[in-house]
C-alpha positions in Angstrom: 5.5 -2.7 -25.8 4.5 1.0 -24.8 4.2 1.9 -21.1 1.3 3.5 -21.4 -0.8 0.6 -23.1 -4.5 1.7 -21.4 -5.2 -1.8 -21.3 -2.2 -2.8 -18.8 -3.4 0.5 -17.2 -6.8 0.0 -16.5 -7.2 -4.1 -16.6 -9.7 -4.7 -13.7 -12.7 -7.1 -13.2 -14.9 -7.9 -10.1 -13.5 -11.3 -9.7 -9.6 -9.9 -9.5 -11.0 -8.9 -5.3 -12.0 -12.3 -4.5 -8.8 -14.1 -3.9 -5.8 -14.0 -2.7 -5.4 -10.1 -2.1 -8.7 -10.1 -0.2 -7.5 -12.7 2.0 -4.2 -10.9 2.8 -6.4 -7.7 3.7 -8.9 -9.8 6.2 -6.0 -11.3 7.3 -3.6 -7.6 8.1 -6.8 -6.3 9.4 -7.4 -8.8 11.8 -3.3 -8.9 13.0 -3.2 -5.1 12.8 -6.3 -4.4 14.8 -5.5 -6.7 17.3 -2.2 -5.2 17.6 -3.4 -1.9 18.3 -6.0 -3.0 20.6 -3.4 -4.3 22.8 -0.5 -2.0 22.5 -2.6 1.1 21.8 -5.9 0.6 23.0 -6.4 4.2 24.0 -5.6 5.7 20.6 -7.6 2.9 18.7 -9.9 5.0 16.2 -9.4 7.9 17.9 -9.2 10.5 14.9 -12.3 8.8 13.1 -13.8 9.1 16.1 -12.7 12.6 17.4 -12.1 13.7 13.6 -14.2 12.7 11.3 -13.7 14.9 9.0 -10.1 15.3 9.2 -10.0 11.7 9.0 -12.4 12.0 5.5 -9.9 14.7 4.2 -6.6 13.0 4.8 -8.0 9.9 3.1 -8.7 11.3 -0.1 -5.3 13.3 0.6 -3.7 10.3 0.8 -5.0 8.1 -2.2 -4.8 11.1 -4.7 -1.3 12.4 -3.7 0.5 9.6 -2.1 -0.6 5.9 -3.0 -1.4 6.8 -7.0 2.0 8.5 -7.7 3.8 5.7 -5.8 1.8 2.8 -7.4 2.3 4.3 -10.8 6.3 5.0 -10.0 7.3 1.7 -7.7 4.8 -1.0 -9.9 3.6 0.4 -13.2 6.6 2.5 -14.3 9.7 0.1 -12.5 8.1 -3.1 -13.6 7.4 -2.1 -17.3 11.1 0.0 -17.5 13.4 -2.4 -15.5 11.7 -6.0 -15.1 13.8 -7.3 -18.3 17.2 -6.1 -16.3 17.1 -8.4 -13.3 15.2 -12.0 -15.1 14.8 -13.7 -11.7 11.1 -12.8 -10.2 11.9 -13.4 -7.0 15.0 -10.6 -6.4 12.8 -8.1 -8.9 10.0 -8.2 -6.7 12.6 -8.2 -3.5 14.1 -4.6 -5.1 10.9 -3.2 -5.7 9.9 -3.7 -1.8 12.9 -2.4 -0.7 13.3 0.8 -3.3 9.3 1.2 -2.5 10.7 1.1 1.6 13.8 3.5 1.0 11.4 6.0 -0.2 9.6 6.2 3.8 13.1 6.8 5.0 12.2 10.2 5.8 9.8 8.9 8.7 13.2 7.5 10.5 10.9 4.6 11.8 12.4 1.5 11.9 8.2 -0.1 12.1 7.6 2.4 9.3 10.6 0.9 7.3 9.5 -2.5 7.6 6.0 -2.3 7.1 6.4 -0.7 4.1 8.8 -3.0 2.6 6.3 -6.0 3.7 3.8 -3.8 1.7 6.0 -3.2 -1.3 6.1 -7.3 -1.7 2.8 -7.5 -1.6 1.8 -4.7 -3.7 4.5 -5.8 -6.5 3.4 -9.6 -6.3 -0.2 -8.5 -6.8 0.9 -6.0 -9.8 3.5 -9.3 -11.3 0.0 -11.4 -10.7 -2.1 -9.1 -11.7 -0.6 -6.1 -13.8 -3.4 -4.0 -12.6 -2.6 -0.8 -11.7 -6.5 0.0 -10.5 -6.2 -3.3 -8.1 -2.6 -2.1 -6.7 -3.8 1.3 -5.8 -6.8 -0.2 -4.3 -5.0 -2.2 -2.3 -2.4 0.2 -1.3 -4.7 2.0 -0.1 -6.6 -0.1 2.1 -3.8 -1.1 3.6 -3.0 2.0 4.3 -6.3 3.9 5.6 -6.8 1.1 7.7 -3.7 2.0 9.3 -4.4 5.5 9.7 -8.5 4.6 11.0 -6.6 2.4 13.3 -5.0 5.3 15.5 -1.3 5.1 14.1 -1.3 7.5 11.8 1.3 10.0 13.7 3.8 7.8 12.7 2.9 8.0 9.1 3.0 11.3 9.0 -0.7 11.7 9.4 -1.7 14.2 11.7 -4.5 13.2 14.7 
């Protein structure tokens, strides 16, 4: 089986957003807003608001050059060259998550380090569910822009 079969590529349909993944998102953005309302209350929108094009910029920025590559490299590339290698689903999708959170060590945030390892399980169960690359990236990135519209974005790296 080639890795670069379009159709594992590309598979995407309408109904693949009603589910499962959309509930997680309503559910994250709901936590994580909440969250920032009462931690961070000050900061809460502040570059959409202050920003707005900054804010526009930095999310194309960040789909393009950040959650594509990773997508591709952590779920399309790993799953297809190294799922055969470790048979049990569970600790596959458990060493995605935490290769997919080794590679944000460079923030040397210990938030940044879990929340991207709770993002790499769900980003690789939704790619073993799935095997959509489209619907990985899109989630990816909502996850993350809502982050960064949030206010927290300096701890991503973003600036603001």
């Amino acid at each position: 089986m080639g890795l670069f079969k379009r159709r594992s590529l590309l598979r995407f349909h309408r109904s693949q957003i009603i589910g499962q993944e959309f509930v997680r998102l309503l559910f994250f953005y709901s936590i994580a807003t909440c969250l920032m309302v009462i931690y961070a209350g000050e900061d809460l929108f502040r570059v959409v608001i202050n920003q707005p094009l900054l804010w526009f910029g930095i999310s194309i920025f960040y789909v393009v050059m950040s959650v594509i590559p990773q997508e591709f490299i952590y779920r399309h590339f790993f799953f297809a060259r190294y799922q055969e290698l470790v048979p049990n689903r569970v600790a596959f999708v458990v060493l995605n998550a935490s290769l997919f959170s080794l590679a944000h060590l460079m923030f040397e945030n210990g938030l940044v380090m879990a929340l991207t390892f709770a993002g790499g399980i769900l980003f690789a169960l939704t790619y073993q569910r799935k095997r959509s690359l489209l619907l990985v990236c899109l989630e990816h990135s909502l996850y993350g822009l809502w982050l960064y519209t949030l206010g927290i974005g300096q701890m991503l790296a973003f600036p603001g």
